[in-house]
Residue frames as qw, qx, qy, qz and C-alpha x, y, z in Angstrom:
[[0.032, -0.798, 0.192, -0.570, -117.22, -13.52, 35.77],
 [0.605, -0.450, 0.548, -0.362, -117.45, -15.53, 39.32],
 [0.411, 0.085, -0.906, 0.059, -115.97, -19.27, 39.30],
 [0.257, -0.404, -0.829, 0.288, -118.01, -19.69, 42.67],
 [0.346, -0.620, -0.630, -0.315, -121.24, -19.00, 43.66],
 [0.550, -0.621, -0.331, 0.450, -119.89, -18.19, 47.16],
 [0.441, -0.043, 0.163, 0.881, -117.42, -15.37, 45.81],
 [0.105, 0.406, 0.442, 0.793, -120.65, -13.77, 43.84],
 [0.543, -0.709, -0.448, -0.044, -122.59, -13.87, 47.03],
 [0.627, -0.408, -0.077, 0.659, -119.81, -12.38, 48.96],
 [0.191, 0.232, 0.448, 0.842, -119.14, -9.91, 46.09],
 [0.236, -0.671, -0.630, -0.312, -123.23, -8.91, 46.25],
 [0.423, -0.781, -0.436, -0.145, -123.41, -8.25, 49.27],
 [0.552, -0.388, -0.075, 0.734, -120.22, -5.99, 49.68],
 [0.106, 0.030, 0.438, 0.892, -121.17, -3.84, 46.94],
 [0.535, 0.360, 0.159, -0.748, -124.92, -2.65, 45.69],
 [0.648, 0.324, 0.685, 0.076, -126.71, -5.34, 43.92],
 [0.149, -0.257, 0.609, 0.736, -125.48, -4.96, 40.34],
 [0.613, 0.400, -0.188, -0.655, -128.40, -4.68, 37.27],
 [0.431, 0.300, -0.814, -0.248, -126.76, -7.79, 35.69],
 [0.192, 0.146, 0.819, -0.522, -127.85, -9.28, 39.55],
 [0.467, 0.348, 0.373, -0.722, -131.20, -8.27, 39.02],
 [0.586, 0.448, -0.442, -0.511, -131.53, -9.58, 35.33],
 [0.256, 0.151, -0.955, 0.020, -130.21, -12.97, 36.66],
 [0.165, 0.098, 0.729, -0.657, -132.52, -12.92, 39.24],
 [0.525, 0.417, 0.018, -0.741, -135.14, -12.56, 37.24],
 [0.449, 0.358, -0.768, -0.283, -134.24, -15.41, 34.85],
 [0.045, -0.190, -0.936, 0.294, -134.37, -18.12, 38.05],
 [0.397, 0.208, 0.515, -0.731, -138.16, -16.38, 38.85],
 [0.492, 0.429, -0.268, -0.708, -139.03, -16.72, 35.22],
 [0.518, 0.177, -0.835, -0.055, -137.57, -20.20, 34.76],
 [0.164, 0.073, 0.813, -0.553, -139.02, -21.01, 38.56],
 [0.570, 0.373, 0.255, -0.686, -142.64, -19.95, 37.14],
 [0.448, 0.403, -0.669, -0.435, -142.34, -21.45, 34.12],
 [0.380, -0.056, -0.920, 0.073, -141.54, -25.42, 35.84],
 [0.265, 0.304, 0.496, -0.769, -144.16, -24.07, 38.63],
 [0.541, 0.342, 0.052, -0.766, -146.66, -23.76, 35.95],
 [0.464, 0.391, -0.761, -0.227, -145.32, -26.95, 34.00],
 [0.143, 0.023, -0.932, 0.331, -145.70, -29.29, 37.06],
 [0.183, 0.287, 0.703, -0.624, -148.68, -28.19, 38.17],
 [0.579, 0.212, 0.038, -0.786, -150.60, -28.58, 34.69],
 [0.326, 0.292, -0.886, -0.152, -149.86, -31.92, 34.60],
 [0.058, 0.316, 0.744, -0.586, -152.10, -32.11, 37.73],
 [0.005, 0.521, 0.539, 0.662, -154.33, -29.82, 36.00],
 [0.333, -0.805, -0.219, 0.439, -153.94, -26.85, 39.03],
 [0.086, 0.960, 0.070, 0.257, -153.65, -23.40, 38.41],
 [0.363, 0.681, -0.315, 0.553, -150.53, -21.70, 39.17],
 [0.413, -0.556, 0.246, -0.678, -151.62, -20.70, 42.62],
 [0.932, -0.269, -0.030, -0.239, -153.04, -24.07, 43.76],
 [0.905, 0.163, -0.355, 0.167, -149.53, -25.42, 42.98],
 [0.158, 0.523, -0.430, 0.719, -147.85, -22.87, 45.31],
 [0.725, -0.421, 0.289, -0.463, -150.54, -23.90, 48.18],
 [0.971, -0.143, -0.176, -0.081, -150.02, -27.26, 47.85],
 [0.665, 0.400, -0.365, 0.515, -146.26, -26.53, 48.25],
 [0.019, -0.534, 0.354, -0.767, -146.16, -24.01, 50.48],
 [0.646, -0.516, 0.313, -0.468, -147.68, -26.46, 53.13],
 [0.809, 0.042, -0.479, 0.339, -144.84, -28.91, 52.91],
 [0.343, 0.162, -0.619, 0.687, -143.43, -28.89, 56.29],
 [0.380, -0.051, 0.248, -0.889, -147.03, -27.40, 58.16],
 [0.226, 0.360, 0.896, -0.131, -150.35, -29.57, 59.24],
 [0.228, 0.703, 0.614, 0.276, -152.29, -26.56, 58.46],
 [0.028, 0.162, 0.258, 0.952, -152.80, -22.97, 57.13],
 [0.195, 0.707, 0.414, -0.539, -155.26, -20.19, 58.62],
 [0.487, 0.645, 0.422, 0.410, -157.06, -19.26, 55.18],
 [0.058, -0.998, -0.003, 0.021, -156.18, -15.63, 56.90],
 [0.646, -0.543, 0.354, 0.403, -152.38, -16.59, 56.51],
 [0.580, 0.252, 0.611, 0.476, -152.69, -17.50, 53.24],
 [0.175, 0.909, 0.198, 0.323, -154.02, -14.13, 51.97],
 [0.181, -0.971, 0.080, 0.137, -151.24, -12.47, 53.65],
 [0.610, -0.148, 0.636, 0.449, -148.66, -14.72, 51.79],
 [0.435, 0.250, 0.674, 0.543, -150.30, -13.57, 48.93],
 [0.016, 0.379, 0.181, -0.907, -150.91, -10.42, 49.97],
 [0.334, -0.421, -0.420, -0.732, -154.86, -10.69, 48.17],
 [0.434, -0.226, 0.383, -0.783, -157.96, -10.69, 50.00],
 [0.488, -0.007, 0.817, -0.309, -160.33, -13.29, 52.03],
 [0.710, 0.480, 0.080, -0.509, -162.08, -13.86, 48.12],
 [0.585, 0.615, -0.524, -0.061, -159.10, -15.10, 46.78],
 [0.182, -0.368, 0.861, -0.300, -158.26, -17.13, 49.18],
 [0.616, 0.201, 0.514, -0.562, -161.78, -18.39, 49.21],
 [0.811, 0.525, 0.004, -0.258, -161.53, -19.18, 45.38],
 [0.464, 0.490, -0.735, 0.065, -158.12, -20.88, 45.74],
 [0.284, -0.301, 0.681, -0.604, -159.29, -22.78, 48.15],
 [0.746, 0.208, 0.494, -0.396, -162.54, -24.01, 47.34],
 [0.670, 0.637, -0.346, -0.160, -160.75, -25.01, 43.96],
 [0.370, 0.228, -0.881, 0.188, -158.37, -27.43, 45.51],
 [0.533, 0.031, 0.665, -0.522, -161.40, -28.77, 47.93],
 [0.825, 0.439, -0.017, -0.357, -163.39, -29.59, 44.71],
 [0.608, 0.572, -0.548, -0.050, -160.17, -31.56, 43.46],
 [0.839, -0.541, 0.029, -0.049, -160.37, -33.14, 47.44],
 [0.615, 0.416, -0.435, 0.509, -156.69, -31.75, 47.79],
 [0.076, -0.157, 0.402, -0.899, -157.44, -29.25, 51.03],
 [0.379, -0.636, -0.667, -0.085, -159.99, -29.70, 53.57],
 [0.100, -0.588, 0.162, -0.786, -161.22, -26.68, 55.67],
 [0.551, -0.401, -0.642, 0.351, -161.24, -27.64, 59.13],
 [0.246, -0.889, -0.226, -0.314, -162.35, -25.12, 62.20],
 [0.096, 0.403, -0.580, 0.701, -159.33, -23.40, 64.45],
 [0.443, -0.126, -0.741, 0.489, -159.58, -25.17, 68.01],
 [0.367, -0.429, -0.271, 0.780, -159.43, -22.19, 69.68],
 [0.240, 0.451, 0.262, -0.819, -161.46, -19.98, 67.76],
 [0.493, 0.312, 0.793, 0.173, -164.04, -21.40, 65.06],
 [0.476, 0.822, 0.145, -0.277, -164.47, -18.24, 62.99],
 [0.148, -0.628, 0.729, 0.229, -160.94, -19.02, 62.08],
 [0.934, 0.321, 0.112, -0.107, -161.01, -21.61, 59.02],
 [0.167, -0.545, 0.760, 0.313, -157.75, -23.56, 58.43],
 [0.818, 0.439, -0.180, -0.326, -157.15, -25.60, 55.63],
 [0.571, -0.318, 0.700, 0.287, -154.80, -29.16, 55.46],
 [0.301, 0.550, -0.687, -0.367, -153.79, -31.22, 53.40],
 [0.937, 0.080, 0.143, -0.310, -155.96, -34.33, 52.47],
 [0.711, -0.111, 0.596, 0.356, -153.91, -37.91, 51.63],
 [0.677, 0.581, 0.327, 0.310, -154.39, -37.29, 47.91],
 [0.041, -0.970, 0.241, -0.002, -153.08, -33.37, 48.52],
 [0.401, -0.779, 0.467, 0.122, -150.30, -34.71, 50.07],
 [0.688, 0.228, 0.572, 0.383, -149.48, -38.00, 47.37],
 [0.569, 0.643, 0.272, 0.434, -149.60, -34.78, 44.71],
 [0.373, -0.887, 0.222, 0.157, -147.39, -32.88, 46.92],
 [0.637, -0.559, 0.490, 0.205, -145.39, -34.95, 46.75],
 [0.624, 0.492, 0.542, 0.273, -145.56, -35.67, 42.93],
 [0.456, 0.827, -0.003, 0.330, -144.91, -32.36, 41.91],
 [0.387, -0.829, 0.371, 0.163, -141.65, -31.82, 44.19],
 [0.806, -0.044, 0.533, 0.253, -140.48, -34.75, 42.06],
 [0.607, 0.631, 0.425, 0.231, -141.30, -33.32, 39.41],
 [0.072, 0.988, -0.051, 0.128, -139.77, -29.75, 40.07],
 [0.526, -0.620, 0.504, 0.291, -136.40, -31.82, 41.13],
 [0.719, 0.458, 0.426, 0.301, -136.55, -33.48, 37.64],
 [0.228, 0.945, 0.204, 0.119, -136.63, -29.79, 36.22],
 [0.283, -0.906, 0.314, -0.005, -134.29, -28.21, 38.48],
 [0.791, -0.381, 0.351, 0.325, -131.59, -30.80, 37.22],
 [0.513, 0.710, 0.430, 0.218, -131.82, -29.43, 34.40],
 [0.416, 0.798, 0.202, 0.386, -130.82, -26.26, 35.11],
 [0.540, -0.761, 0.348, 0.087, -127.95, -26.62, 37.68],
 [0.898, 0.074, 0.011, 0.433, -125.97, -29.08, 35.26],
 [0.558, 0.676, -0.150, 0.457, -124.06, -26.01, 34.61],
 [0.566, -0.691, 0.330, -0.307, -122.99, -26.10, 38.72],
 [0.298, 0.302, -0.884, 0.195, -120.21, -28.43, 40.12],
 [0.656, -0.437, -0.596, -0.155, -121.62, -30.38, 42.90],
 [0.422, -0.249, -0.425, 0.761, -119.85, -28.16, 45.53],
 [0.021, -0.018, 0.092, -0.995, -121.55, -25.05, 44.45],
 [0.504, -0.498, -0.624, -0.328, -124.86, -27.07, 43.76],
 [0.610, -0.443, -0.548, 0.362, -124.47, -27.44, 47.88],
 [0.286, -0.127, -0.110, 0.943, -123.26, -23.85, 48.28],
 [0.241, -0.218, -0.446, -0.834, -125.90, -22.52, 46.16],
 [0.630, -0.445, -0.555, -0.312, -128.69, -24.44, 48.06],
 [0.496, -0.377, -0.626, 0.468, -127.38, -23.56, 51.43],
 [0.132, -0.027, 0.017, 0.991, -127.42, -19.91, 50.49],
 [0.307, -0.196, -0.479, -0.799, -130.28, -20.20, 48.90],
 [0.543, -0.547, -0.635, 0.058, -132.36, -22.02, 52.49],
 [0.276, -0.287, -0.369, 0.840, -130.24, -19.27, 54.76],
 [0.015, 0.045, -0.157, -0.987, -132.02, -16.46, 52.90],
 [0.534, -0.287, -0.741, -0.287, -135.40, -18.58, 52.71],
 [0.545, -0.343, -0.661, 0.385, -135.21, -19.07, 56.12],
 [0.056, -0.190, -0.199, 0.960, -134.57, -15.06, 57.15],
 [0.324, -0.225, -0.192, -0.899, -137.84, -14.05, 55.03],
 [0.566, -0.399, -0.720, -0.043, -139.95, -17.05, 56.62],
 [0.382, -0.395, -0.501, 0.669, -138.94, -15.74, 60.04],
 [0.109, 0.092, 0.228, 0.963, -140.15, -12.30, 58.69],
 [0.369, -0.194, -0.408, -0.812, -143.23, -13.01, 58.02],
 [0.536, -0.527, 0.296, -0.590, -144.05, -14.21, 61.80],
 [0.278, -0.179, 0.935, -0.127, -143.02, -17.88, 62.08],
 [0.749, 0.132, 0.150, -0.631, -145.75, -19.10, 59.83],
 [0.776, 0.440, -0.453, 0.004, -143.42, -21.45, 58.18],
 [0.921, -0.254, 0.066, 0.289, -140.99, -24.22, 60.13],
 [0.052, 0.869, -0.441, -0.218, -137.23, -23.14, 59.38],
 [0.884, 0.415, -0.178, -0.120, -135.46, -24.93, 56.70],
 [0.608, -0.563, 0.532, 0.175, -132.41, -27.18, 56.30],
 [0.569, 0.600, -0.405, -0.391, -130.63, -27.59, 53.54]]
């Protein structure tokens, strides 16, 4: 229907997001969860754990009260995704500076060596299922796809760095 990525974006957002939208959209979350869940039993981490370990590329550390509002559960769940990547000595809980009832969590050398390991692993994946992109809209696609990244990050109070594609 769209030769370029840009055009459908353009298109989108002149018009009401279309059902077919929403069905595609769905497809990337489904196929995102899927290599999410693929990479990260290879490690032998839970769904979650692999999203923490991600979601503090680009950050030293995470208030354990951030994280539960990223994941909009409560301070238990946090507490049991947490203390599940401590036992696997991915995350250490360190005290906030500035106020020690305030538990942040990093990222430990090994965390960060299987950080890195499963981005690899989720670029492997993801080549997969761009072949059917040129290498302009790859670039189009991924700048769209950091602008819009970037707006929800800023959303949710600066807890994240802002990306670059």
């Amino acid at each position: 229907m769209f030769d370029n990525v840009k055009y459908f974006l353009i298109a989108m957002a002149q018009e009401k997001l279309s059902h077919t939208f929403y069905l595609s959209y769905v497809t990337l979350l489904r196929q995102g969860k899927l290599q999410l869940l693929s990479a990260g039993a290879n490690f032998n981490l839970t769904l979650i754990q692999t999203l923490t370990l991600l979601l503090m590329a680009n950050v030293h550390e995470l208030s354990m009260g951030d994280l539960g509002r990223l994941y909009a559960c409560d301070a238990s769940n946090v507490t049991g995704i947490v203390d599940g990547l401590e036992e696997k000595e991915l995350v250490a809980r360190q005290s906030c500076p500035g106020d020690r009832r305030i538990k942040m969590i990093v990222l430990t050398p090994a965390g960060k060596q299987l950080q890195a390991r499963l981005f690899e692993r989720l670029a492997a994946a993801s080549d997969d299922i761009f072949t059917v992109l040129t290498p302009d809209e790859r670039k189009q696609f991924v700048h769209l796809v950091v602008k819009v990244s970037n707006h929800l990050r800023a959303a949710e109070g600066g807890i994240f760095p802002q990306l670059t594609p």
